[in-house]
N, C-alpha and C positions, 0 to 999 in steps of 0.2 A: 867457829860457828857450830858447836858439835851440839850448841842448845836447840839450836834446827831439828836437827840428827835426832835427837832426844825425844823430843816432841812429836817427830814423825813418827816412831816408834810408839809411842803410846796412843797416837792415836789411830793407828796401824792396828794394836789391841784392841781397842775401842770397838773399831771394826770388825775387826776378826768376831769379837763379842756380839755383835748385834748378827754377823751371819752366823753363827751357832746357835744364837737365840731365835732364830728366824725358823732353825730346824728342831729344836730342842723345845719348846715351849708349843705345846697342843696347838694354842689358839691359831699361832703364826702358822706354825707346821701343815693344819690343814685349809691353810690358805696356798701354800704351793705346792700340797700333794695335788689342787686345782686345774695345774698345768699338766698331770698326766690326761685329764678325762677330755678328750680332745672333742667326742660327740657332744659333752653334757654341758662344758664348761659356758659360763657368762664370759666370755671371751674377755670384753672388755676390764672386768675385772680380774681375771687371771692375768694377764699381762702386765695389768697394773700396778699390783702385789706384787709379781718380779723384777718388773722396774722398781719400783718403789725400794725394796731392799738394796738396789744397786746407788737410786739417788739416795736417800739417806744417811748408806756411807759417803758417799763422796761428799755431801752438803757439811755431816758433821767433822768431814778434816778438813774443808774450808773454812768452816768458821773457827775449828779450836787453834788452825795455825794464824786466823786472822785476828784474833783474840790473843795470844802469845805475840804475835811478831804482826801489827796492823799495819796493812797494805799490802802482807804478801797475800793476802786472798783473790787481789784482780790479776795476778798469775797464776792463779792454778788449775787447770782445763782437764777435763774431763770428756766420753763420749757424752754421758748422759744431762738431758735438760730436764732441769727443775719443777717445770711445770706440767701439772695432771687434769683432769676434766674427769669430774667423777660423773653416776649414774645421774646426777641433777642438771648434767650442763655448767657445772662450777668449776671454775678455772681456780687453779690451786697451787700456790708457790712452796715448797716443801724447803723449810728448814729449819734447826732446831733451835726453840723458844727458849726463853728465858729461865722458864719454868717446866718441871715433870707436867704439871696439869695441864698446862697449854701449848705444849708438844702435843697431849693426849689428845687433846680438841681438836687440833692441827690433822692430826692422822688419822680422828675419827673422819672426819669432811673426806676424804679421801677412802677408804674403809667401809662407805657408807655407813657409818654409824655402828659399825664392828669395834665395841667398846673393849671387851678383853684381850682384842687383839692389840690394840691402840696404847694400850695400859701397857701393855706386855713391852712391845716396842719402845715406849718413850720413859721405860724403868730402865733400858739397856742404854738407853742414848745417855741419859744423865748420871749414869754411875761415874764414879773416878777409876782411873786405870793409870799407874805408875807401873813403869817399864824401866829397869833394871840393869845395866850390863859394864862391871866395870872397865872392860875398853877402852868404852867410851868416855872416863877420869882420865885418861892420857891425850884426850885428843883436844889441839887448842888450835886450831884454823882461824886465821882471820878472811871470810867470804862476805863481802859486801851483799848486805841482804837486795837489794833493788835491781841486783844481776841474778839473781834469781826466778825461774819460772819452774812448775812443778806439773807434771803430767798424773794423773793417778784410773788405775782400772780397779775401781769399787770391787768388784767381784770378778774375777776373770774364772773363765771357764761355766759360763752360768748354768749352761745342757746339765752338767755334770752335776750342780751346786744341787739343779731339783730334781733331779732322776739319778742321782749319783749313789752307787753302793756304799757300805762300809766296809765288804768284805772280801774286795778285790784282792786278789795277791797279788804280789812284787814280782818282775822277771828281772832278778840281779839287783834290786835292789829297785827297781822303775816300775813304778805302776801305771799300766796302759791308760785306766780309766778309774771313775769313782769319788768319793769326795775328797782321795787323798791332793786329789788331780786341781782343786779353787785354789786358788791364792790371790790375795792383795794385794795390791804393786801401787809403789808409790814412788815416781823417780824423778828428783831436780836437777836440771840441767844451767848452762852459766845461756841465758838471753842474746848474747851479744855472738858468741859461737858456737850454740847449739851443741857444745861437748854435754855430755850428764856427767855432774861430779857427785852425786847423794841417790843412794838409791834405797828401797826398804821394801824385802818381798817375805808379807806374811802368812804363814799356812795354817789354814785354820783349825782342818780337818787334820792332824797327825797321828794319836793315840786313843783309843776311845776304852771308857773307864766300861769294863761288863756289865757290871752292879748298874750304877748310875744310870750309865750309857749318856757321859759327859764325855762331851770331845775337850782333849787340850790341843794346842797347836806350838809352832817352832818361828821363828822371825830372825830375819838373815839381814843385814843391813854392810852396804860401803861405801868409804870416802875417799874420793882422788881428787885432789887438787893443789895446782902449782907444787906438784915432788911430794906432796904427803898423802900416803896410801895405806887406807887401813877396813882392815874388814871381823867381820865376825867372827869368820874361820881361819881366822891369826893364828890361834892357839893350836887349837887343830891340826892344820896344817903345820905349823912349826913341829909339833912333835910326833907327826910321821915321817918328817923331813929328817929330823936329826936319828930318828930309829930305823930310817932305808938308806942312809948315809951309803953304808957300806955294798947297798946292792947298786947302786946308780949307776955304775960303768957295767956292771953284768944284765940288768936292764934294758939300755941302751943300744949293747952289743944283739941281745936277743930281738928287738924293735928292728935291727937291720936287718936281722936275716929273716924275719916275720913277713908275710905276703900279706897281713890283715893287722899292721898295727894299729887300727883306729876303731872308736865306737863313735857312733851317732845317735842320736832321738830324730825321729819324723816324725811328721803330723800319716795319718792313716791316709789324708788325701793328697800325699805327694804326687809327684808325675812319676809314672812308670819309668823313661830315662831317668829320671834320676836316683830315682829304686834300684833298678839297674847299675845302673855306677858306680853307688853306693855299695853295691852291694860285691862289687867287684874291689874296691876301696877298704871293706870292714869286714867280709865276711859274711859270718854271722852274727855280728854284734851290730846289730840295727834292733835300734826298739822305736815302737810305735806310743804314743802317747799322748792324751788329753792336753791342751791348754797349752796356750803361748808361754803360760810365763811357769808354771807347772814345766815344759822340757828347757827353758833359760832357766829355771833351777837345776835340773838336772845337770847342766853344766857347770852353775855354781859349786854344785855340791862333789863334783870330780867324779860321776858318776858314767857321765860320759866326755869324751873329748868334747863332741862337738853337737851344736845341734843348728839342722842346717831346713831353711824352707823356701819354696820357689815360688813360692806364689803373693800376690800382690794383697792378702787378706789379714794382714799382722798391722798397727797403728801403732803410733808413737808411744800411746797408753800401755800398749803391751811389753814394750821392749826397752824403755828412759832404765826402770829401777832397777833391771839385770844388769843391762848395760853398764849401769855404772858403779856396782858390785865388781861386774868383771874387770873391768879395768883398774880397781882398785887390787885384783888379784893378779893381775900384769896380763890380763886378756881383755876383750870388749866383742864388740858386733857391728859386723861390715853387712855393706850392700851388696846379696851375691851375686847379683849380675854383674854388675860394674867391675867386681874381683874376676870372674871370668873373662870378659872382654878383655880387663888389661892384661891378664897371666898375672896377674900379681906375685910375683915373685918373692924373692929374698933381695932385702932391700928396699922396694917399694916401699910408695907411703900407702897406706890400706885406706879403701874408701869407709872410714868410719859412720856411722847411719848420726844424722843430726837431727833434733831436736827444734828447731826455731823457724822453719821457715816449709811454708805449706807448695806442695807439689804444684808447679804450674799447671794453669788448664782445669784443674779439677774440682769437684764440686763436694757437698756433703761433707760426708766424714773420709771422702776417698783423698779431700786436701792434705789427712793427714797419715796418710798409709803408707806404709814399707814397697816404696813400687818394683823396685826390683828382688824382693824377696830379702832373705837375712841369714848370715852364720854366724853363731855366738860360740867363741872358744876359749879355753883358758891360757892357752902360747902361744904365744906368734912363730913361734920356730915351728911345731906341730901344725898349727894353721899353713904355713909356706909351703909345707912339704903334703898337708893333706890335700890343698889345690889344685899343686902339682899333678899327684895320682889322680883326683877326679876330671881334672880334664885332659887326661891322658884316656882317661874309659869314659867320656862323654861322647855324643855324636857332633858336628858340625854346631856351631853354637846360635845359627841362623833356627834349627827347627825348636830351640826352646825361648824365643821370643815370639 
């Protein structure tokens, strides 16, 4: 199934391509510099525009995966709905035409009649984009497409997408905020037991060209299913593995005698106990940072161990395509309340966060939210032992419910 795989990826670029177009191309540009002028703005139309770039992507990877592989597009869920009501009272189902011109029609009716923007827009939707990476030549999965369900966050991190810097600096390699901070997330999961086995998380924002002031970006993608695991940062990883060979037991040894062997990412609006803990837990290696799936990179990327959040405001869309990267890296992401309550120990089965089945009780978009929060890590041995020490520096576990 790695023509799945394939296809998500390019159409992951796709994406990436129309939110760079979105900032890079005048017309579109000063449609969401819109959202800063908070007195002046036509409300309804500034919101609209930034939805509209969130639906679009998502419309046009249900249709290029519905078009490639048909009928997997009644599985693939999104937060965002398709439908607009421009200044006229016209109700307006946004997705992409057959045609550049009637795309362009399409998005003027929406745009009110904002023709250069609309052009602009439905030149990016209709380009071709091949995606490239020969890895993915070794990988030959047989995954019945019909167990298949696909989560996808269009744009995650939007705050940042339209007020975001380009000229944030790193602390260690993490950037707090900025547009390094959006990424695209697209994570499939198996229907039947909500594990994610595909996940594809692309950065749109990574380099930006002086001259030009073209952004390029980076796309991370991994496969776990029934024993076969494989990721992007195969390579990678294999050849810092075989060139620290020789330090791994002096490593180790120094991780024992260390009071702060762990790093973390938070969101800025963690809970103070857990700040606390944390910080009792890491040290000084806490970093703060933009976007759900932006610090689940951070962990892909072994930037930091772990990245941990307690609060009930993370969705399915945010966490399916990390998730199941990491797992393809011999890590994943649990429910962190449920891991505290049980002690999750060494040994334990780890409450893995699923995919397929919507929160009792809840309504809205809360049906499909991280209710007890989340920690995305890359070892389970690490994770066992960092538990450990955080709820050893936790208070009573009654005052964080």
């Amino acid at each position: 199934m790695s023509q799945v795989l394939r296809e998500l990826l390019c159409v992951s670029e796709k994406a990436a391509n129309i939110a760079r177009a979105c900032r890079q191309q005048e017309a579109l540009f000063q449609l969401l510099i819109e959202e800063k002028k908070e007195g002046e703005k036509n409300k309804k139309f500034a919101v609209d525009f930034k939805t509209l770039a969130d639906v679009l992507v998502q419309e046009v990877i249900k249709q290029n995966m519905g078009n490639k592989f048909p009928g997997l597009e009644k599985n693939i869920f999104g937060e965002e709905s398709n439908e607009f009501t421009n200044d006229l009272g016209e109700k307006i189902t946004i997705k992409p035409c057959s045609t550049e011109e009637e795309t362009t029609e399409l998005l003027s009716k929406v745009l009110s009649g904002n023709r250069s923007a609309s052009e602009a827009l439905a030149r990016v939707v209709h380009q071709d984009v091949a995606f490239r990476d020969p890895a993915l030549d070794s990988v030959d999965v047989n995954i019945p497409q019909d167990i298949l369900g696909i989560w996808v966050d269009p744009i995650d991190s939007t705050y940042q997408y339209i007020r975001g810097s380009a000229d944030i600096k790193a602390n260690h390699g993490i950037f707090p905020c900025g547009l390094r901070c959006v990424t695209i997330l697209i994570g499939v999961y198996d229907i039947r037991s909500g594990m994610p086995v595909m996940g594809v998380i692309n950065q749109p924002f990574v380099s930006q060209d002086l001259n030009t002031r073209r952004w390029k970006g980076e796309c991370y993608w991994g496969l776990s299913y029934m024993g076969t695991n494989i990721h992007s940062l195969q390579l990678a990883v294999s050849k810092v593995s075989s060139s620290s060979s020789d330090s791994q037991t002096e490593n180790a040894s120094c991780e024992a005698e260390s009071p702060h062997p762990f790093s973390a990412v938070i969101s800025t609006s963690e809970k103070e106990t857990i700040k606390t803990a944390l910080s009792r837990v890491c040290g000084d290696s806490i970093f703060r940072a933009a976007g759900a799936g932006y610090k689940s990179l951070c962990v892909v990327q072994g930037l930091v161990d772990i990245y941990i959040f307690s609060e009930d405001t993370t969705f399915k869309w945010d966490s399916c395509a990390a998730h199941a990267i990491l797992r393809a890296m011999g890590g994943g992401m649990v429910d962190m309340k449920e891991c505290l309550d049980r002690d999750a120990g060494v040994g334990r089965c780890l409450p893995e966060l699923r995919y397929h089945v919507e929160n009792e009780g809840a309504t809205g978009v809360d049906r499909w939210a991280n209710k007890g929060g989340l920690i995305a890590y890359r070892s389970r041995k690490r994770l066992e032992t960092f538990l450990s020490r955080l709820l050893q520096n936790l208070p009573s576990l009654e005052s964080q419910t």
